[in-house]
NUNUVEX-526743 format. One record per residue (C-alpha): residue number from 1; residue in three letters; chain; z, y, x. Coordinates in Angstrom, 2 decimals, padded with zeros to 5 digits. Last residue first. Layout:
// NUNUVEX-526743
+-----+------+-----+---------+---------+---------+
! seq ! type ! mol !       w !       v !       u !
+-----+------+-----+---------+---------+---------+
! NUM !  ALA !   A !       Z !       Y !       X !
...
+-----+------+-----+---------+---------+---------+
This chain:
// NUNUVEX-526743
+-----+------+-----+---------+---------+---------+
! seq ! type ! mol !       w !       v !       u !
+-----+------+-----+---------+---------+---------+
! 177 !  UNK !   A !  112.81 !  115.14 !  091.80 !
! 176 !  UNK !   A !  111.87 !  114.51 !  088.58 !
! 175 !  UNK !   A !  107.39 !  114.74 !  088.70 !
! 174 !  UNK !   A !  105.87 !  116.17 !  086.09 !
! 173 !  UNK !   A !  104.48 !  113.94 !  083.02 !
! 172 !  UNK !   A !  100.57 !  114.17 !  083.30 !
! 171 !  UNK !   A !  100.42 !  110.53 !  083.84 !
! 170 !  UNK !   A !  097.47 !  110.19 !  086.12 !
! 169 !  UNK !   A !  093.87 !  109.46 !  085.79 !
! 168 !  UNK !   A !  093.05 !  113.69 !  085.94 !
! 167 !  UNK !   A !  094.03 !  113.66 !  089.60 !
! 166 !  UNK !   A !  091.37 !  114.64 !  091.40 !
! 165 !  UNK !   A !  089.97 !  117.02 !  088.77 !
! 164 !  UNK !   A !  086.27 !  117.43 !  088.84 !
! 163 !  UNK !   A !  084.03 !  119.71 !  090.82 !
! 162 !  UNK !   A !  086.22 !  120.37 !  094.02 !
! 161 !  UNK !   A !  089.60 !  119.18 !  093.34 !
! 160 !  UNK !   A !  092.85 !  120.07 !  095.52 !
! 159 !  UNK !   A !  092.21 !  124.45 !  095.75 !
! 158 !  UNK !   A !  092.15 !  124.32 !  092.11 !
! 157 !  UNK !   A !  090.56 !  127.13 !  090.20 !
! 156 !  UNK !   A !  087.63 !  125.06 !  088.65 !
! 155 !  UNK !   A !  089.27 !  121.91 !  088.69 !
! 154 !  UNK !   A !  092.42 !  122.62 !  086.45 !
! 153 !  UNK !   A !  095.27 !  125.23 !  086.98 !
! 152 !  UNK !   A !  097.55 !  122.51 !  087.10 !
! 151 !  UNK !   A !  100.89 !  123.50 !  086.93 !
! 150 !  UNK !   A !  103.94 !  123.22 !  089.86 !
! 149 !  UNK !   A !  106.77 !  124.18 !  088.97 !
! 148 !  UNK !   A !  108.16 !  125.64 !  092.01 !
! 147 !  UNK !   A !  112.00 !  124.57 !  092.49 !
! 146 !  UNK !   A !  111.92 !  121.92 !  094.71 !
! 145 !  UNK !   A !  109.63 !  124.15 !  097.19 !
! 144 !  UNK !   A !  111.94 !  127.40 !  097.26 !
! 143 !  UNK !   A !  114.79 !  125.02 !  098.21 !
! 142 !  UNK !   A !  113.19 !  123.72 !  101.03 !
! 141 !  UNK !   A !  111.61 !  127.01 !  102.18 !
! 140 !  UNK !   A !  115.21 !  128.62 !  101.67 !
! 139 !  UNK !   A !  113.84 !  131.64 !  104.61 !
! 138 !  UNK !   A !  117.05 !  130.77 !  106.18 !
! 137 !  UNK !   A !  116.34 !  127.16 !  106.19 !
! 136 !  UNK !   A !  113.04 !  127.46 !  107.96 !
! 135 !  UNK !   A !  114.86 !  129.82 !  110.53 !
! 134 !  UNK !   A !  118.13 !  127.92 !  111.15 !
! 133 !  UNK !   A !  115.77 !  124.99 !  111.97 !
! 132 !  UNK !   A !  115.47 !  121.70 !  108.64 !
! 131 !  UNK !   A !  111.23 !  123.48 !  107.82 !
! 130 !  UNK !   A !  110.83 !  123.76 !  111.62 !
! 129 !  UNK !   A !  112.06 !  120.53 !  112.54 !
! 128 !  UNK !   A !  110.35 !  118.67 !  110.35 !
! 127 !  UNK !   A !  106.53 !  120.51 !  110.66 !
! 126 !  UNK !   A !  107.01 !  119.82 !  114.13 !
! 125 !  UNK !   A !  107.56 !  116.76 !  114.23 !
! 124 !  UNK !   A !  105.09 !  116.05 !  111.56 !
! 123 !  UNK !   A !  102.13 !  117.95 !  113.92 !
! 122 !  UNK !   A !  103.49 !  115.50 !  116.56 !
! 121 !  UNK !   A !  103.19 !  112.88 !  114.86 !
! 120 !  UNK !   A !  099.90 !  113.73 !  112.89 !
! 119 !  UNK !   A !  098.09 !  114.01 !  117.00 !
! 118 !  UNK !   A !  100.12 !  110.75 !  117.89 !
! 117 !  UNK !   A !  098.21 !  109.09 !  114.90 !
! 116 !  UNK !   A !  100.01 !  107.69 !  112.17 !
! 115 !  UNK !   A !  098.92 !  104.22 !  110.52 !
! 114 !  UNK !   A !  102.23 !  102.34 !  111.51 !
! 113 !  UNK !   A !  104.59 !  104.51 !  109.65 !
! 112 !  UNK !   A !  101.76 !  103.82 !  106.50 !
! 111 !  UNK !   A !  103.06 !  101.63 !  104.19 !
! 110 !  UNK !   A !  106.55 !  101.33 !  105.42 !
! 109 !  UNK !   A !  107.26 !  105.08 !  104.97 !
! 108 !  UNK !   A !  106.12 !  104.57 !  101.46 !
! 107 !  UNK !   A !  108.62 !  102.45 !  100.86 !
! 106 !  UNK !   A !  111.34 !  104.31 !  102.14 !
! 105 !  UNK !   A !  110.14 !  106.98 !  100.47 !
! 104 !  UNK !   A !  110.58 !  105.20 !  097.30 !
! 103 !  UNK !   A !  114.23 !  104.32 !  097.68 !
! 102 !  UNK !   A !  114.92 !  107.49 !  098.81 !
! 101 !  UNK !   A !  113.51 !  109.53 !  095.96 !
! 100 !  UNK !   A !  110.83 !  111.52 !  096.45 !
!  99 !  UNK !   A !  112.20 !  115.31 !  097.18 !
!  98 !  UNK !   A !  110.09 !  116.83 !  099.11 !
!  97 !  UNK !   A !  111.54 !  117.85 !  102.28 !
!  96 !  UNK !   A !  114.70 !  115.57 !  102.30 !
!  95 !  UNK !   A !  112.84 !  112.40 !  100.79 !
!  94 !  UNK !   A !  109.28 !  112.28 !  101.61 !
!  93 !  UNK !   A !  109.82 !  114.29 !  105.34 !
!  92 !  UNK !   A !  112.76 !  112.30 !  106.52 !
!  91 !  UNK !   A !  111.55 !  108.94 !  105.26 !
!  90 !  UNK !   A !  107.86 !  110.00 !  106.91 !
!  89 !  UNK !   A !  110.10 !  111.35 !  110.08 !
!  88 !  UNK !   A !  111.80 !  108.35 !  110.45 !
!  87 !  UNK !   A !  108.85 !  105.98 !  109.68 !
!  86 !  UNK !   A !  107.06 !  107.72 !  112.82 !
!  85 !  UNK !   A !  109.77 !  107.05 !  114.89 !
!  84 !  UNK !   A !  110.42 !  103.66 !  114.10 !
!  83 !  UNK !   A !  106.21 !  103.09 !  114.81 !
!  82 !  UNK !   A !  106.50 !  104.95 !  118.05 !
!  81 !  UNK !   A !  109.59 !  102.81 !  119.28 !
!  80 !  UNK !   A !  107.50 !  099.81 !  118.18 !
!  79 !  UNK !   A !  104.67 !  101.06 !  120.39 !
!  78 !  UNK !   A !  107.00 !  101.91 !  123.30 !
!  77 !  UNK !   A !  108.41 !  098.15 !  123.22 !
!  76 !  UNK !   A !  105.00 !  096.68 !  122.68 !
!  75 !  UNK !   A !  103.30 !  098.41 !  125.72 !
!  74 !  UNK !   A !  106.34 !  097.98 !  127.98 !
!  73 !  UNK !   A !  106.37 !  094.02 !  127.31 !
!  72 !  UNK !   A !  108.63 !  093.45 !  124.54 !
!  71 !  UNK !   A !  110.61 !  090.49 !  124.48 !
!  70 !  UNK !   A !  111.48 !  086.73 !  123.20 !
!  69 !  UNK !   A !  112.52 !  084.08 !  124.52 !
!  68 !  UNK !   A !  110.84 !  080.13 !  124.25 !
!  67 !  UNK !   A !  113.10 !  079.03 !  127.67 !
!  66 !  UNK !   A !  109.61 !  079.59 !  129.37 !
!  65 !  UNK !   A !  109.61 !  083.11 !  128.67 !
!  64 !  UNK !   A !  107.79 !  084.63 !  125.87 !
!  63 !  UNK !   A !  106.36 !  088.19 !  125.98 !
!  62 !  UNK !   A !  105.50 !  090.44 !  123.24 !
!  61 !  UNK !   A !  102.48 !  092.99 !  123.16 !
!  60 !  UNK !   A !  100.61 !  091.46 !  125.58 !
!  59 !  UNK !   A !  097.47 !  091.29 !  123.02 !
!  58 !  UNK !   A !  097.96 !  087.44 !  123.24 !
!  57 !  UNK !   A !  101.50 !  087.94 !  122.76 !
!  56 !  UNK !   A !  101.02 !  089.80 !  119.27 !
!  55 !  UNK !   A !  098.63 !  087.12 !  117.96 !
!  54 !  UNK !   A !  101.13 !  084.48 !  118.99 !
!  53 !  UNK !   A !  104.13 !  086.40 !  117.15 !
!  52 !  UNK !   A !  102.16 !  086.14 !  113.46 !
!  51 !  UNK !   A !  101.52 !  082.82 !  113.82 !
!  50 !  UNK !   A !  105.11 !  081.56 !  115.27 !
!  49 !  UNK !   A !  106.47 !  084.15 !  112.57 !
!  48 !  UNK !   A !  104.69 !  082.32 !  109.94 !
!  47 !  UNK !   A !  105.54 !  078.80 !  111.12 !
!  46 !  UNK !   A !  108.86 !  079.98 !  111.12 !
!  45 !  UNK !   A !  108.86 !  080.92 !  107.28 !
!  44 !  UNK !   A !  109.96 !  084.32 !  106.71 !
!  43 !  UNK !   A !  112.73 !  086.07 !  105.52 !
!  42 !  UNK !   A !  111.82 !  089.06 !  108.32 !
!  41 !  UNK !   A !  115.37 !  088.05 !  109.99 !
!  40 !  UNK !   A !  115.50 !  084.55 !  109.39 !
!  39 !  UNK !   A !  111.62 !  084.15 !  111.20 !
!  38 !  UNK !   A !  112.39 !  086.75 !  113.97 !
!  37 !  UNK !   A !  115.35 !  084.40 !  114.92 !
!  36 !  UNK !   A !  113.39 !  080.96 !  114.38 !
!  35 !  UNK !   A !  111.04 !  082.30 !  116.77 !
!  34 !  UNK !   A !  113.41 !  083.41 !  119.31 !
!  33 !  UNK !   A !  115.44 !  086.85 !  120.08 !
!  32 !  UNK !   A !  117.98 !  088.18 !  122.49 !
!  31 !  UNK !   A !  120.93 !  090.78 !  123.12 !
!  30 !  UNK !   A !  122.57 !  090.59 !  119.55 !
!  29 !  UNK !   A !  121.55 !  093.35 !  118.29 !
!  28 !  UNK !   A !  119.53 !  095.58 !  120.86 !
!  27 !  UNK !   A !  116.84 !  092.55 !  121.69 !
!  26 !  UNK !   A !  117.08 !  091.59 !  117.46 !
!  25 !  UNK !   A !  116.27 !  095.04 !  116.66 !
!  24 !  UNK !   A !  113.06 !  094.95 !  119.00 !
!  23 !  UNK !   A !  112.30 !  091.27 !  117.96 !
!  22 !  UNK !   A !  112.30 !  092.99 !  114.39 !
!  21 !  UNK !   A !  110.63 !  095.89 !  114.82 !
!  20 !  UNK !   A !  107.55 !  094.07 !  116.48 !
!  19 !  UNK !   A !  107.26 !  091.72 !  113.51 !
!  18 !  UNK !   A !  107.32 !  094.66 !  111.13 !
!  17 !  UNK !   A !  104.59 !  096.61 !  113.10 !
!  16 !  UNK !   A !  102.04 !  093.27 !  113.23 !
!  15 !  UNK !   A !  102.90 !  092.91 !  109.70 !
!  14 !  UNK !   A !  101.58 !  096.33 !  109.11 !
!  13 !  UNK !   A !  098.56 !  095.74 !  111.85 !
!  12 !  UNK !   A !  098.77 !  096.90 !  114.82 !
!  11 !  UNK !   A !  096.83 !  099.48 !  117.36 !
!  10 !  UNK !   A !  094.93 !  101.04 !  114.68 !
!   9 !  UNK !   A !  091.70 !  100.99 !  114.75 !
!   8 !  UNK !   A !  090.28 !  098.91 !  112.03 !
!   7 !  UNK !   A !  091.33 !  101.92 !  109.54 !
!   6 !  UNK !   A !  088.90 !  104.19 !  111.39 !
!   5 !  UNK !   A !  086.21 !  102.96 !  109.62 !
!   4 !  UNK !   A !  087.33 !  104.41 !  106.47 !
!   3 !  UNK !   A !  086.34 !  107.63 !  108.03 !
!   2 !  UNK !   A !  082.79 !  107.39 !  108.22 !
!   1 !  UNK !   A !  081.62 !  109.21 !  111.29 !
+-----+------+-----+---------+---------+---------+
């Protein structure tokens, strides 16, 4: 199977995910959402968000009444629950597990909390709550891991690279966490 492939298969695209987000905040906000609501809010032109919105209702994603508002059918409300959830647990695991700075997980979140497949969920949730339980902070995993200095032992004894090193066309600079 060639892996790349499996890009096309995601259930949104990133816009898609943003523009489901933000009727979803504007529903628990202020109770409703229209067009020219979802436009403001993503800073957005309206005939973007009309675009954008029609591709989303023809895959049943978001309904539109006859008075032009806005929801989530049961398929696009648990999808953009799914999508908040798995940009949670990226912030949570980029910034409080390894130390990226906030700003930047943040934006790496958004780049790929709609990516995720329920199996990598899952595994994340895990993974979280273990590492933040009584047990994974009494064995000072977190800790332990923003203090190893990490030094690369170049391809032939690294466990990353196979016959060349993966990651020779970076800044060799270590990372400030």
């Amino acid at each position: 199977m060639d892996v790349w492939k499996q890009f096309e298969e995601n259930e949104v695209t990133h816009s898609g995910a943003h523009y489901l987000m933000a009727v979803e905040t504007l529903l628990r906000q202020q109770g409703y959402a229209r067009v020219s609501d979802v436009a403001r809010f993503l800073e957005v032109t309206t005939g973007s968000a009309s675009v954008s919105l029609k591709a989303l209702k023809q895959r049943d994603l978001v309904i539109e009444d006859r008075n032009r508002f806005l929801q989530l059918s049961e398929e696009g409300a648990a999808l953009a629950h799914k999508i908040e959830v798995n940009k949670q647990m990226l912030v949570t695991m980029l910034h409080q597990l390894l130390g990226v700075p906030r700003e930047i997980a943040e934006i790496d979140a958004c780049k790929i909390e709609h990516l995720l497949s329920d199996e990598t969920r899952q595994c994340m949730r895990i993974f979280i709550s273990f590492m933040k339980s009584p047990i994974g902070e009494s064995l000072g995993l977190i800790e332990a891991l923003r203090r190893f200095n990490f030094e690369c032992p170049g391809p032939e004894a690294c466990e990353l690279c196979e016959d060349e090193c993966a990651f020779q066309c970076f800044d060799k600079r270590k990372i400030e966490r």
